[in-house]
C-alpha positions as CSV (number, residue, x, y, z in Angstrom):
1,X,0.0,0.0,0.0
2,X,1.2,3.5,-1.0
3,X,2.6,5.6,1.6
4,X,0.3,8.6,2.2
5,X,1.6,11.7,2.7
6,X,1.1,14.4,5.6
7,X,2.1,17.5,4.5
8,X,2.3,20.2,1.7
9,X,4.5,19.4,-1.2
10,X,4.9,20.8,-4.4
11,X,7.6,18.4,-6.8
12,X,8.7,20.4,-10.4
13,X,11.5,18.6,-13.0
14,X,12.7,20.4,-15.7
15,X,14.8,19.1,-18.5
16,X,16.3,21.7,-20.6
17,X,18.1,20.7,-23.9
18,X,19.4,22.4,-27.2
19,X,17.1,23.8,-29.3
20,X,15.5,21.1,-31.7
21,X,13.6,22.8,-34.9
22,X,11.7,20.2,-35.8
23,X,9.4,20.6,-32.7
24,X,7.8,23.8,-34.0
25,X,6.2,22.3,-36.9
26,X,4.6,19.5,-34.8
27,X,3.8,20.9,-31.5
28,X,0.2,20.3,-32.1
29,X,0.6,16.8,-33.1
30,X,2.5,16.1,-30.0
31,X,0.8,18.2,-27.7
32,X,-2.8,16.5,-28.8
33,X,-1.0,12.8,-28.7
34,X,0.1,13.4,-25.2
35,X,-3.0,14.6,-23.9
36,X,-4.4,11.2,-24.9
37,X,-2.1,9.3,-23.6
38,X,-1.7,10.7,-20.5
39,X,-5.2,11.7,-20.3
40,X,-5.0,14.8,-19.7
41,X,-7.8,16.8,-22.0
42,X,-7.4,20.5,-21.0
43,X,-3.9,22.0,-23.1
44,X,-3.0,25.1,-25.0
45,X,-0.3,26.0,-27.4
46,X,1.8,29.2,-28.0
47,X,4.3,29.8,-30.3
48,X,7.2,27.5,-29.1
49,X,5.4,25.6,-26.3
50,X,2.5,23.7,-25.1
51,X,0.7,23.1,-21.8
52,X,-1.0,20.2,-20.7
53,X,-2.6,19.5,-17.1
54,X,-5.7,17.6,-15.4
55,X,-8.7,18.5,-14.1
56,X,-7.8,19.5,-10.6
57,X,-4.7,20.8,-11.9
58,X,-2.5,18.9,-9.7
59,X,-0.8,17.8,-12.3
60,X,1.1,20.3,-14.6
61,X,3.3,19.3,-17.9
62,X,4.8,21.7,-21.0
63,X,6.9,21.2,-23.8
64,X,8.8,23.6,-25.8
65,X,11.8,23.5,-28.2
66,X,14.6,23.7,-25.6
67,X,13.1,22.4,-22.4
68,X,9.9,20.1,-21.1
69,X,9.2,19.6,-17.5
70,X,5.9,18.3,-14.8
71,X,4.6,19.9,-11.9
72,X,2.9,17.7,-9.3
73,X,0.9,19.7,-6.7
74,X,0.0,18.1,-3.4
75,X,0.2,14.2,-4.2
76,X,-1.5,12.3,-2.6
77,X,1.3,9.5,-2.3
78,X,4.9,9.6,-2.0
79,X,5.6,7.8,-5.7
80,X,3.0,10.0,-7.3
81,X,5.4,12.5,-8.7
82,X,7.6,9.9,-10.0
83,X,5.3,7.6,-11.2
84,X,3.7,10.5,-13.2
85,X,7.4,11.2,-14.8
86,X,7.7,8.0,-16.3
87,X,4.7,8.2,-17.8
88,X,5.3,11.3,-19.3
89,X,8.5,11.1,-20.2
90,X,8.2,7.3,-21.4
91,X,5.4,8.7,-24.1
92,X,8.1,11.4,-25.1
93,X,10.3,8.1,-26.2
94,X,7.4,8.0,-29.2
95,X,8.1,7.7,-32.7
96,X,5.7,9.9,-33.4
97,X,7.5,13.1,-32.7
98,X,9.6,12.2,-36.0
99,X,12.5,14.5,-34.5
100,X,15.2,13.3,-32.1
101,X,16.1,15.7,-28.4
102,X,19.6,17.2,-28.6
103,X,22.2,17.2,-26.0
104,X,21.3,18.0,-22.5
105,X,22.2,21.3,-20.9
106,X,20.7,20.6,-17.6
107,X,18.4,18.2,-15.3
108,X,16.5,19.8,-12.3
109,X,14.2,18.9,-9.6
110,X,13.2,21.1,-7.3
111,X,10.5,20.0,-4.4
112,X,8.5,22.7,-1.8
113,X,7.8,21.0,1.5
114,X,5.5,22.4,4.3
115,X,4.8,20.6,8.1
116,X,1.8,21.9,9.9
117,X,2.7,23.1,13.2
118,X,0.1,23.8,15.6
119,X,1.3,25.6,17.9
120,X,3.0,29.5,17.9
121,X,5.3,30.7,15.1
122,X,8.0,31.9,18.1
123,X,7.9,28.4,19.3
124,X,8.6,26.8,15.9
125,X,11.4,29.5,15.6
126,X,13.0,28.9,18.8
127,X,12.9,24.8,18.4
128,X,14.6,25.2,14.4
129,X,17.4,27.6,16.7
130,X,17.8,25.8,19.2
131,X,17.9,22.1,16.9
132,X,19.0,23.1,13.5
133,X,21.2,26.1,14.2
134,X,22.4,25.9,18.1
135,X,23.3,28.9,17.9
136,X,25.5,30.2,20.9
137,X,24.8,32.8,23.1
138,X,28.0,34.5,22.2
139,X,26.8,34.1,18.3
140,X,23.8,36.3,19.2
141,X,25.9,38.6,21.5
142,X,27.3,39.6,18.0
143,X,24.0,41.3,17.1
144,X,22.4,42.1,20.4
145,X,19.3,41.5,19.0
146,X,16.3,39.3,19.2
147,X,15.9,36.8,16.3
148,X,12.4,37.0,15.2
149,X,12.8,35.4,12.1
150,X,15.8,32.6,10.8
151,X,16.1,30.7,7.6
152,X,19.1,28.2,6.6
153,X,20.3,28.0,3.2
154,X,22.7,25.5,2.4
155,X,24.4,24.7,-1.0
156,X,25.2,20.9,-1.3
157,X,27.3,18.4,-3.6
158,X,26.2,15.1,-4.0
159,X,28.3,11.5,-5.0
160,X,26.7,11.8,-8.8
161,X,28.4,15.7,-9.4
162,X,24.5,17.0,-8.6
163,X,24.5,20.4,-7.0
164,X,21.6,20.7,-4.4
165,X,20.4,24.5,-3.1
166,X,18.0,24.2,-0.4
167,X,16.6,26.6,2.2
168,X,14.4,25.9,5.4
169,X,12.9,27.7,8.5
170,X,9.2,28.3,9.8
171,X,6.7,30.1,7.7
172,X,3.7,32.1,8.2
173,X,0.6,31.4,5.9
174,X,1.1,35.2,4.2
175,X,4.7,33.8,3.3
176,X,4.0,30.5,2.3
177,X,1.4,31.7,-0.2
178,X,4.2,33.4,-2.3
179,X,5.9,30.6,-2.7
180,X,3.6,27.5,-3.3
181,X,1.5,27.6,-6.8
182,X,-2.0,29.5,-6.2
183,X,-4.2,25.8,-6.9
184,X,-2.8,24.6,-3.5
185,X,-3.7,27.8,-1.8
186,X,-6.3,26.8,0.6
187,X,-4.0,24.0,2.0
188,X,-1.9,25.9,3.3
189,X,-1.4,26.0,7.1
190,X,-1.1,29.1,9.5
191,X,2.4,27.8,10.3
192,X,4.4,25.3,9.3
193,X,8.2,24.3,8.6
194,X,9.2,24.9,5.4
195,X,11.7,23.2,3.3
196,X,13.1,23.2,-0.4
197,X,15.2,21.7,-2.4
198,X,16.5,21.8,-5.8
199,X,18.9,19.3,-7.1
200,X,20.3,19.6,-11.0
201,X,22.9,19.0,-13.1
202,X,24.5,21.6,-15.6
203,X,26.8,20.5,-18.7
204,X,26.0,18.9,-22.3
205,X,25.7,15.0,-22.0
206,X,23.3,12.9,-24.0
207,X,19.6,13.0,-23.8
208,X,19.2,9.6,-22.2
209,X,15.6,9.6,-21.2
210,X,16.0,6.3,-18.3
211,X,18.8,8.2,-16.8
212,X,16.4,11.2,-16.3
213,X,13.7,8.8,-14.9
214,X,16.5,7.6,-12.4
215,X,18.1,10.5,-12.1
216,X,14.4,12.9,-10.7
217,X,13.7,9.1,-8.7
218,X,16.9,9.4,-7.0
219,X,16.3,13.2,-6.6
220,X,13.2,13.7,-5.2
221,X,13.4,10.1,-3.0
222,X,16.5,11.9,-1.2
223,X,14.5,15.3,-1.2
224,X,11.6,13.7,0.6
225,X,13.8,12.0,2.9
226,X,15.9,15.0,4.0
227,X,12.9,17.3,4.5
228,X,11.4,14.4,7.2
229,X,14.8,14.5,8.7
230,X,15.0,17.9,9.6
231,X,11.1,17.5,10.6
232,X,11.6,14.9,13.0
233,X,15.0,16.8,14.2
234,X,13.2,19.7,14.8
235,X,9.4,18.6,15.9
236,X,10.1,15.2,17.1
């Protein structure tokens, strides 16, 4: 049984590439071919790109000439993002398309993660201090003032040469709403911990489409993991 999840997440990959002209003269061939076989009826299509997503809009997917990425908005299970990516980018493996993707420039996946917390925002604030930061009392003597607010950003390299950015900290609702995309709006709490992550690679390799599948797997697995890490390091 699928492990259901209890917080806010929002997961986004995006694949960019060198420019392919073939694309343009079949975007709607391949935007309408997708949208059946994903079933996903509701699209549009501009000049270089398409759009594709569900009902509930939960699920988000575009390709253009130089890049092609999913959004997945609040799933309900923790394989749901990835699931939906090889299914995606399995039907991009088509025949069809009649063009072949050009070299890679660089793989991303980025994922938005927020934890109710039901109590105040200073006591969220002064548990990530006191847990995540430990900060001294001699560190704050360098200010002589009170920390009201605290955010860690951290910029990380991983064993496969993928850079990870991420930044953390509580978050008010007001904040929060910035952030996360506007069809998750209502589920966002008063306060919660936030967390985000995005991992990539930059540099021209070959456009291997399993390696991506492993690659925003890998990604987003270790995301997920990290984020309930600093939860239960912080919340208990």
């Amino acid at each position: 049984m699928a492990k259901q999840v209890r917080y806010l997440v929002e997961h986004i990959i995006e694949v960019r590439f060198l420019p392919i002209i073939g694309f343009l003269d079949r975007k709607a061939i391949i935007g309408e071919y997708l949208s059946d076989k994903l079933n996903m009826p509701h699209f549009s299509i501009s000049m270089d790109r398409f759009d594709l997503w569900s009902s509930d809009r939960n699920v988000q997917l575009f390709v253009s000439n130089k890049n092609y990425g999913l959004v997945v908005l609040a799933p309900p299970t923790r394989n749901f993002f990835t699931d939906n990516i090889k299914s995606f980018l399995n039907a991009l493996k088509e025949d069809i398309f009649e063009f072949k993707f050009r070299p890679l420039v660089r793989i991303g996946v980025k994922s938005k993660f927020l934890y109710p917390w039901n109590n105040t925002f200073e006591n969220l604030l002064k548990k990530f201090e006191n847990n995540f930061f430990n900060l001294s009392p001699d560190a704050l003597k360098c200010f002589n003032r009170k920390v009201y607010d605290i955010g860690a950003f951290w910029d990380l390299k991983g064993k496969d040469n993928s850079m990870m950015a991420t930044r953390s900290g509580p978050m008010k609702k007001e904040q929060a709403e910035g952030i996360f995309d506007k069809n998750i709006k209502s589920k966002i709490p008063e306060i919660g911990l936030y967390f985000e992550a995005d991992t990539s690679i930059v540099g021209e390799q070959p456009h291997n489409i399993q390696d991506i599948i492993e690659f925003s797997n890998d990604w987003s697995s270790e995301q997920i993991r990290i984020f309930e890490d600093i939860v239960k390091l912080n919340l208990g």
